[in-house]
C-alpha positions in Angstrom: -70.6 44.9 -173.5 -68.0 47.1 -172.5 -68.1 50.9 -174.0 -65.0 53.3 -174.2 -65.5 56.4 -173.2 -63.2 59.4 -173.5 -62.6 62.1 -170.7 -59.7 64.5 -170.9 -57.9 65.6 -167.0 -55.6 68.4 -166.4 -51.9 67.7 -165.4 -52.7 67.8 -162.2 -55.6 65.7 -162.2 -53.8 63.2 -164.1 -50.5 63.2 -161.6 -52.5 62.7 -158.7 -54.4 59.9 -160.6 -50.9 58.3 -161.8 -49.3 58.6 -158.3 -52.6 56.8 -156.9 -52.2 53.8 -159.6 -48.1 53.4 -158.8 -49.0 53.2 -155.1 -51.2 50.1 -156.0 -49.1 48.6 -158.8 -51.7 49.0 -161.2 -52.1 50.5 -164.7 -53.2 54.2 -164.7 -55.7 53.5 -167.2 -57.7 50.6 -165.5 -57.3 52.1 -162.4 -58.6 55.1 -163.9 -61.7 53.4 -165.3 -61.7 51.5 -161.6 -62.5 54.8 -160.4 -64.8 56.4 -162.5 -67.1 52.9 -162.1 -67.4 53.3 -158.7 -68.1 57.4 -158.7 -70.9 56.6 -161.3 -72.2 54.1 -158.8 -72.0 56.1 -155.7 -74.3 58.5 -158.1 -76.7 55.9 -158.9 -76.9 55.0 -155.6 -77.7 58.5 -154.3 -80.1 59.0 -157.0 -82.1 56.0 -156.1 -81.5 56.6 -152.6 -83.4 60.2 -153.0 -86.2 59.1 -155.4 -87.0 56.2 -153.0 -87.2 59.0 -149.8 -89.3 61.5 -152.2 -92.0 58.5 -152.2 -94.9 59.7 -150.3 -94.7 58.2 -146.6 -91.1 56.9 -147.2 -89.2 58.7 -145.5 -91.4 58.5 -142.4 -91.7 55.0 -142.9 -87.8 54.3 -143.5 -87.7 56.3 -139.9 -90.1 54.0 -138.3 -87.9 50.6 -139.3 -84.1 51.5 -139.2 -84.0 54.9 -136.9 -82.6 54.9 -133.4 -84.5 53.0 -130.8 -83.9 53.9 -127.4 -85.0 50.7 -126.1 -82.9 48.3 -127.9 -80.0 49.5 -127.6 -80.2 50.5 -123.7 -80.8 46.5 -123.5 -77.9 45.5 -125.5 -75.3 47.5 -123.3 
C-alpha cells in the first residue's frame, strides 16, 4: 500500500529537481518520489551492508571469499 509522504525543498533544490524531470520527460513529482525510493534504498542497503560486516568473523570471512586473489587473476590474463 502506497503511503504519501510530505517533504518540503528550497528553490533551489526544487529547480534542480524540475530541470532533472524535463530532461527525462517525466513529471516532477514522480520523478521526485523515483528518487527519494532509491536514496532510501541505497540507505537500507548500507545499513544492512554494515550490520552484516559488524557480525563477528564477517568481515574476515567476506575477505576470505570475494577479496583479490593473486592467483586467479594472473591466470586469466
Amino acid at each position: 500500500m502506497a503511503r504519501e509522504i510530505r517533504i518540503e525543498l528550497d528553490d533551489a533544490q526544487y529547480e534542480q529537481l524540475a530541470r532533472e524531470a524535463h530532461e527525462l520527460h517525466e513529471d516532477p513529482t514522480a520523478y521526485a518520489g523515483r528518487v527519494l525510493a532509491r536514496e532510501l534504498d541505497k540507505a537500507r542497503f548500507l545499513e544492512g551492508s554494515a550490520l552484516f560486516l559488524s557480525a563477528p568473523g564477517m568481515r574476515e570471512e567476506f575477505a576470505r571469499r570475494f577479496g583479490p586473489q593473486a592467483e586467479s587473476t594472473a591466470s586469466a590474463a
